[in-house]
Phi, psi and omega in degrees: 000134178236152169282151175215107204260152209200171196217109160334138110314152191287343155292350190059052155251133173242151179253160198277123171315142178304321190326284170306304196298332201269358209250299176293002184076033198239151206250177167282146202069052175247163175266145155224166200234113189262147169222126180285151168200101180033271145264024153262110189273141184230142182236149180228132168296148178265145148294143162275104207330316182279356178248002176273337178282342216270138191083003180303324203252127197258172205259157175295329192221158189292132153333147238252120180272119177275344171268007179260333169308321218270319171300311198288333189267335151340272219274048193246304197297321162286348211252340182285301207307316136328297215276338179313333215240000000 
């Protein structure tokens, strides 16, 4: 474990070290989360609420087989183009 010192702005924003950013992985518009333990602070990445959601909800139905869609709408077409003549 190493220290990383960084200096409050008159708004209290500090900027986040490349270190520390590249270590959690974080990007710009990411959310982070501090958490106190008495005078020790720990920052965290928030995972993102929509790939933390994502398959919670199961599909009603199977997804669309499209090459059997894209045949059956072929010979739909040929079988009109025939009945013309």
């Amino acid at each position: 474990m190493y220290a990383l010192e960084t200096t409050i702005t008159s708004k209290g924003q500090v900027t986040i070290p490349v270190e520390v950013r590249k270590a959690l992985k974080l990007k710009p518009k990411d959310k982070v989360l501090f958490e106190l333990e008495g005078d020790i602070v720990k920052i965290m990445s928030v995972p993102s609420k929509l790939i933390a959601g994502f398959g919670a909800v199961s599909a009603k139905s199977r997804p669309e087989e499209f090459s059997r869609l894209r045949a059956r709408f072929e010979k739909d077409v040929a079988d009109e183009v025939l009945n013309e003549k």
